[in-house]
C-alpha positions as CSV (number, residue, x, y, z in Angstrom):
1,X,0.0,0.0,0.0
2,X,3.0,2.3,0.8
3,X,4.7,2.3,-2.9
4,X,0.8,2.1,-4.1
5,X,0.6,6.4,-2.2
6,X,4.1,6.9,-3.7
7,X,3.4,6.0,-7.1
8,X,0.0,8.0,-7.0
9,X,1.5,11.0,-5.7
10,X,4.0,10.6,-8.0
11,X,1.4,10.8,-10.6
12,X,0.3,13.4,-9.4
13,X,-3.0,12.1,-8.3
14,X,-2.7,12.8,-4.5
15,X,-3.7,16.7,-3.8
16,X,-0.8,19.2,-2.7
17,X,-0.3,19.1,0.5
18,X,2.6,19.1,3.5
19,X,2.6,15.7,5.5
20,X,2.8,17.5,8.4
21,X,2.0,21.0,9.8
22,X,4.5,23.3,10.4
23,X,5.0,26.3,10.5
24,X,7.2,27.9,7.8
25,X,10.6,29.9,8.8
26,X,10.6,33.4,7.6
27,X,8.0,32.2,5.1
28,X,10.4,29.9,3.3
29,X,9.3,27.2,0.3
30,X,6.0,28.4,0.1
31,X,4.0,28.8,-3.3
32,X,2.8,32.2,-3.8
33,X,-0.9,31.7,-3.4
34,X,-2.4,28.9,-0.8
35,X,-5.0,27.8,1.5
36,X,-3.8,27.2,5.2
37,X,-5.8,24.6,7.4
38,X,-6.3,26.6,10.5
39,X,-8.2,23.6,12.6
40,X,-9.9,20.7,12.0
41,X,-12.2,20.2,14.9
42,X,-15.9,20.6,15.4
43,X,-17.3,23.6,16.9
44,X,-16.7,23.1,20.1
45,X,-13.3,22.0,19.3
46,X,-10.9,19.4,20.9
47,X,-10.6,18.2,24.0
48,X,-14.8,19.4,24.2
49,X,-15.5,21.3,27.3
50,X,-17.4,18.4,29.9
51,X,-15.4,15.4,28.2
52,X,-13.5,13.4,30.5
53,X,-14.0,10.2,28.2
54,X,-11.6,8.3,26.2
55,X,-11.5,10.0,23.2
56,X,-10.6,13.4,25.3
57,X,-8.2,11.4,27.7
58,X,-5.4,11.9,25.3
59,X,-5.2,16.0,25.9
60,X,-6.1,16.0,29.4
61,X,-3.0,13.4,29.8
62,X,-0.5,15.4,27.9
63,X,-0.3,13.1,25.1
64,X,-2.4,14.9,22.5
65,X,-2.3,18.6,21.4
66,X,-5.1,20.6,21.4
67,X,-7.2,21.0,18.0
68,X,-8.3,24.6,16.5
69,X,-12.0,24.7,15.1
70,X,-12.5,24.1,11.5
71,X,-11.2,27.6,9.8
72,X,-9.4,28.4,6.5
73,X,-7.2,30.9,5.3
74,X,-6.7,31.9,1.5
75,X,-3.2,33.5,1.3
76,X,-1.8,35.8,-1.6
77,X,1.7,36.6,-1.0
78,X,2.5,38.7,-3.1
79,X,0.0,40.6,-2.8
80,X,0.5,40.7,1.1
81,X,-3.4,39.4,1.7
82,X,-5.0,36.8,3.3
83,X,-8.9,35.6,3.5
84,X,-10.7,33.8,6.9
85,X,-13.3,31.7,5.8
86,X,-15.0,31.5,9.0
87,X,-13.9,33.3,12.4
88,X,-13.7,30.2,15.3
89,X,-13.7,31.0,19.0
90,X,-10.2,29.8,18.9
91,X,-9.3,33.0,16.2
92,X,-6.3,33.9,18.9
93,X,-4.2,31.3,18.6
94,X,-5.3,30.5,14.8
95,X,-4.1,34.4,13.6
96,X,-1.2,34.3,15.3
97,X,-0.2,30.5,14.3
98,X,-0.9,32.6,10.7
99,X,1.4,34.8,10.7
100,X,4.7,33.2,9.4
101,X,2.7,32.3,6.6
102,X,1.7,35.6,5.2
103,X,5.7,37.4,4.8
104,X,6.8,40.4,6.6
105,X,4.7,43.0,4.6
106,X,1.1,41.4,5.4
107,X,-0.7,43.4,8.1
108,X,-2.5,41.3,10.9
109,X,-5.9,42.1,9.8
110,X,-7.5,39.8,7.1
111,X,-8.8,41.2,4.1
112,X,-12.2,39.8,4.7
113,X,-14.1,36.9,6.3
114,X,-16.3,34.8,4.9
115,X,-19.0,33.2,6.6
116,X,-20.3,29.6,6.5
117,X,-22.8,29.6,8.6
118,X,-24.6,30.5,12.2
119,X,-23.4,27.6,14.2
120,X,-21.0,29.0,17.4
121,X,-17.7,27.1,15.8
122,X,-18.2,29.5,12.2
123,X,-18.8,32.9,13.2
124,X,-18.3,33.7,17.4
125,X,-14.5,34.7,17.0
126,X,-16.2,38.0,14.8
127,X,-16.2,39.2,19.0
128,X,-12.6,39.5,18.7
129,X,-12.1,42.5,16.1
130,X,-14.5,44.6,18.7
131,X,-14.0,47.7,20.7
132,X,-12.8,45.2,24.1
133,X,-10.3,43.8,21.6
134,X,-8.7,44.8,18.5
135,X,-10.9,47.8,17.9
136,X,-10.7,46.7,14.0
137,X,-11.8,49.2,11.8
138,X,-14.0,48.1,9.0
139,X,-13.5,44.3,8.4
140,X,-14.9,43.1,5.3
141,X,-17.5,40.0,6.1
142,X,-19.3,38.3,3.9
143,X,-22.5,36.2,4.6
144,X,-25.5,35.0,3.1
145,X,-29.0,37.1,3.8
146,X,-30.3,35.6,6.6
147,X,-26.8,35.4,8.0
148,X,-26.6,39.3,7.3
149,X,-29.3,40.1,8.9
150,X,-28.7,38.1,12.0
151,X,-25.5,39.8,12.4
152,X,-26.9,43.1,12.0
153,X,-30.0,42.9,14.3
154,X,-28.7,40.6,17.3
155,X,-25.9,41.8,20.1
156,X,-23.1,41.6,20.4
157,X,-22.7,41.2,16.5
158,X,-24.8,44.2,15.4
159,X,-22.5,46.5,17.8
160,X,-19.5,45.5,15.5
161,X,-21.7,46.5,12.5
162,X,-22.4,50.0,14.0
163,X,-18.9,50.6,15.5
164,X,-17.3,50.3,12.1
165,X,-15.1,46.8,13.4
166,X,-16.5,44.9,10.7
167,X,-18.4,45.9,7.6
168,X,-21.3,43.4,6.2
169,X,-21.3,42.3,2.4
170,X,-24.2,40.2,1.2
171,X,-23.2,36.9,-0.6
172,X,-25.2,35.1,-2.8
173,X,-26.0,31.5,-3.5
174,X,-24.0,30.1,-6.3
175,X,-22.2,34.0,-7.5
176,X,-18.9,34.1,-7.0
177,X,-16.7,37.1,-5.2
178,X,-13.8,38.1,-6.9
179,X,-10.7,38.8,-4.1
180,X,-8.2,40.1,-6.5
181,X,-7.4,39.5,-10.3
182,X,-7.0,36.1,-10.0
183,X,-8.8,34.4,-6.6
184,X,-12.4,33.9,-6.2
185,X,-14.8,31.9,-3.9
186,X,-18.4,31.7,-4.8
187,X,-20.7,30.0,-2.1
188,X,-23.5,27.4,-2.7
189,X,-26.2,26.9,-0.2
190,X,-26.3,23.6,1.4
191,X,-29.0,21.4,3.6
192,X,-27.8,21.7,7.5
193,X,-29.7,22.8,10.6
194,X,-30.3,26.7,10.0
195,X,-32.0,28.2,12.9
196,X,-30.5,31.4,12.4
197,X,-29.1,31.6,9.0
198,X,-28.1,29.8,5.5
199,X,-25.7,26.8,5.5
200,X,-23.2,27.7,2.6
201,X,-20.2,25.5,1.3
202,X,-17.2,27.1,-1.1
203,X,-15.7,26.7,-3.8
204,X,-12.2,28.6,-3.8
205,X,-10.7,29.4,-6.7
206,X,-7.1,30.4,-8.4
207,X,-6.1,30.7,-12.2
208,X,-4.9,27.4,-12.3
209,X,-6.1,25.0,-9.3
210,X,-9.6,25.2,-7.1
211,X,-10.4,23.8,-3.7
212,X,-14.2,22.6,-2.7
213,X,-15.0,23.4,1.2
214,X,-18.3,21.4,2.7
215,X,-17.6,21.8,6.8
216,X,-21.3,20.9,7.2
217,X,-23.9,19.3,5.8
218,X,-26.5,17.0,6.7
219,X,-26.4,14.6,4.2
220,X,-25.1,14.0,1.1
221,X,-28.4,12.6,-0.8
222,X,-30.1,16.1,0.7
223,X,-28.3,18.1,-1.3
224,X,-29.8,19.3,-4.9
225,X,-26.3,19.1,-6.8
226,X,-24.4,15.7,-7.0
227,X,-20.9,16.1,-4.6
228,X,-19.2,13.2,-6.7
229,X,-19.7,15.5,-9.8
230,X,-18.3,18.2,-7.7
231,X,-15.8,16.3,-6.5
232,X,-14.7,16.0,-10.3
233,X,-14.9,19.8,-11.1
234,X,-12.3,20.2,-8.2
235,X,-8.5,19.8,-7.6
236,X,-9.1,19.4,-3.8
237,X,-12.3,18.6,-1.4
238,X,-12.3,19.7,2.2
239,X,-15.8,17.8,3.3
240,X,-17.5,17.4,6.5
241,X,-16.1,14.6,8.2
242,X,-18.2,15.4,11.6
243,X,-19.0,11.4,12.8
244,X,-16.6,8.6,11.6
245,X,-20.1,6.4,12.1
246,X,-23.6,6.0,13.5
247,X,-23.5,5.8,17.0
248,X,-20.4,7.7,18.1
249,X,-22.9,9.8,20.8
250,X,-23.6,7.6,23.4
251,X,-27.0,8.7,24.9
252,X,-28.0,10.6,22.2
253,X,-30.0,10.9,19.3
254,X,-27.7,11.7,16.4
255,X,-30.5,12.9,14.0
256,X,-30.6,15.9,16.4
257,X,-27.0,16.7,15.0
258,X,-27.6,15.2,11.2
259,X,-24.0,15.1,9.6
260,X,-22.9,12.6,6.8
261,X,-20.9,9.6,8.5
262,X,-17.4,9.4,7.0
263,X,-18.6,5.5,6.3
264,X,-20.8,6.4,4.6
265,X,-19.0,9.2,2.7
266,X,-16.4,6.4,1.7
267,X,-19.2,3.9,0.7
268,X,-20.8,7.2,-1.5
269,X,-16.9,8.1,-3.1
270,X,-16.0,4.6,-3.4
271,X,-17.3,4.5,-6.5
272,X,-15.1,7.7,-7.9
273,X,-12.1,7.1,-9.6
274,X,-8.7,7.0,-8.1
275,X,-7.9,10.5,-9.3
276,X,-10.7,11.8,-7.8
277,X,-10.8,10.0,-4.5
278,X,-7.3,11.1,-3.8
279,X,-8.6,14.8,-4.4
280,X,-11.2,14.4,-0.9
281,X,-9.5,15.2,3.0
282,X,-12.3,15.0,5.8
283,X,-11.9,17.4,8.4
284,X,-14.7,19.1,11.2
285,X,-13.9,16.2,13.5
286,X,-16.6,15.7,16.7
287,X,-14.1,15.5,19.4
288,X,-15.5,11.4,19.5
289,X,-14.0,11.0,15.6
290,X,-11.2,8.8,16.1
291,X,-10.0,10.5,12.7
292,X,-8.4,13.0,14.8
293,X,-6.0,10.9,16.8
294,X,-3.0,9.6,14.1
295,X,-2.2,5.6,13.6
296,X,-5.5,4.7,14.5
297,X,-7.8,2.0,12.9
298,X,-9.7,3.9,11.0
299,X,-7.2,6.4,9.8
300,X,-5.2,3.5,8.3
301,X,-8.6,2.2,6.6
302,X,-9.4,6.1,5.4
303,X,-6.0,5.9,3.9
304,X,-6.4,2.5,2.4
305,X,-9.4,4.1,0.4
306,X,-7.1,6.8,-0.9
307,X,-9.0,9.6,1.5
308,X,-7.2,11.7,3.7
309,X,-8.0,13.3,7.3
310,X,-7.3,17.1,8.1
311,X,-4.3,18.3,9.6
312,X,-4.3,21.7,11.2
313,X,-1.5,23.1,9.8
314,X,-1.5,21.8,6.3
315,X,-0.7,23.8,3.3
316,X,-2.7,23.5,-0.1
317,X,-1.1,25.5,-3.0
318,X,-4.1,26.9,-5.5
């Protein structure tokens, strides 16, 4: 299975990506234009606050590091920019992990944020560029309408719209938003619990390469557009990996938190080819997903079906 990887990647049939994070010195052997994995957990991140189970054992031990919650960032070097999608509550620590990434001449402030979605892991760390913080002045966001306007009539969010920290754009499904003269991302509405607002994935895209990025959705057959035909139309696929399978919460009905099971992902992409399976990582991991802990089980068997799992960290070029 080993030479099996090499020989695809080889090929060029596994997508670009480091093996392991790290974090670049003084910006060194980076491509001009890439996305940055910023985290890889659910919302409520990992270890989850009230876990003292197994899966959280790890952390709480000092054997496992802590994982950021699922966040990208778009980066243009030479222009000396860089895009959020989503602002996590763990924006601190992701932003400043950032910055040897960007070069010396990128300012700290991002040149906009896009939003997926209402859920506390995708928008809560928009508190952070507010008068108690960075004072920001006139952050470019970008959400869907019903996200717009839950932002703008609902504290503390609608005190960042009057203060100036952040200024509100209104995406919409399926147009794309042109970041400079040669990046775009252009949203598409997906099915997911929206109490408050829109679920939107992305499609990111370059001159030459584009990434996919699903963090949540409830299932794939919900959807009105076919992901394996997506799947095709992409370089690279960053889907919702949320469960690893059915029955991963103990106690608890997991229709409340509907999310497709990586199992059943891999049954669904089994059928691609091997070109376009290698394009698809998982990441959004529940702190329960055993895909976030390396060497185990079911990280070898994701490999063995030419899929990938997250790695906070990682490096895509576009």
């Amino acid at each position: 299975m080993r030479l099996f990887l090499i020989i695809l990647s080889c090929c060029g049939l596994l997508p670009l990506f480091s093996g392991k994070p790290r974090v670049p010195s003084k910006g060194t052997g980076l491509p001009d234009v890439f996305i940055v994995i910023l985290g890889v957990a659910q919302d409520a991140g990992y270890p989850q606050m009230g876990c003292t189970g197994a899966c959280c054992k790890p952390y709480w031990d000092g054997v496992a590091e802590k994982k950021f919650v699922t966040s990208l960032a778009i980066v243009d070097r030479k222009r000396h920019q860089y895009w959020l999608v989503d602002a996590t509550p763990d924006i601190r620590e992701q932003l400043h992990f950032l910055q040897p990434f960007l070069g010396p001449d990128a300012t700290y402030n991002p040149a906009g944020v896009f939003l997926t979605h209402a859920h506390i892991g995708h928008y809560a760390g928009l508190m952070q560029f507010g008068r108690e913080v960075m004072g920001a002045n006139g952050i470019p966001v970008w959400a869907m309408p019903r996200m717009d306007s839950f932002l703008r009539n609902n504290g503390p969010w609608s005190q960042l719209v009057n203060l100036g920290n952040i200024k509100l754009n209104t995406l919409q499904d399926k147009q794309g938003v042109m970041l400079n003269d040669s990046l775009s991302i252009q949203p598409y509405t997906v099915p997911h619990r929206d109490e408050y607002s829109e679920t939107v994935g992305f499609v990111i895209r370059s001159k030459s390469r584009s990434l996919l990025y699903i963090p949540d959705i409830d299932k794939w057959e919900k959807w009105d557009r076919n992901i394996n035909a997506m799947v095709g139309k992409v370089d690279v696929a960053l889907l919702d990996g949320t469960f690893y399978r059915n029955g991963e919460l103990p106690g608890r009905d997991m229709r409340e938190v509907p999310h497709p099971f990586v199992e059943e992902s891999m049954r669904r992409f089994d059928t691609l080819s091997m070109k376009d399976r290698s394009k698809i990582i998982f990441t959004h991991f529940n702190h329960t997903n055993p895909l976030l802990h390396e060497k185990t089980p079911e990280r070898l068997d994701l490999l063995g079906h030419l899929y990938r799992a997250a790695i906070q960290g990682q490096v895509i070029a576009l």
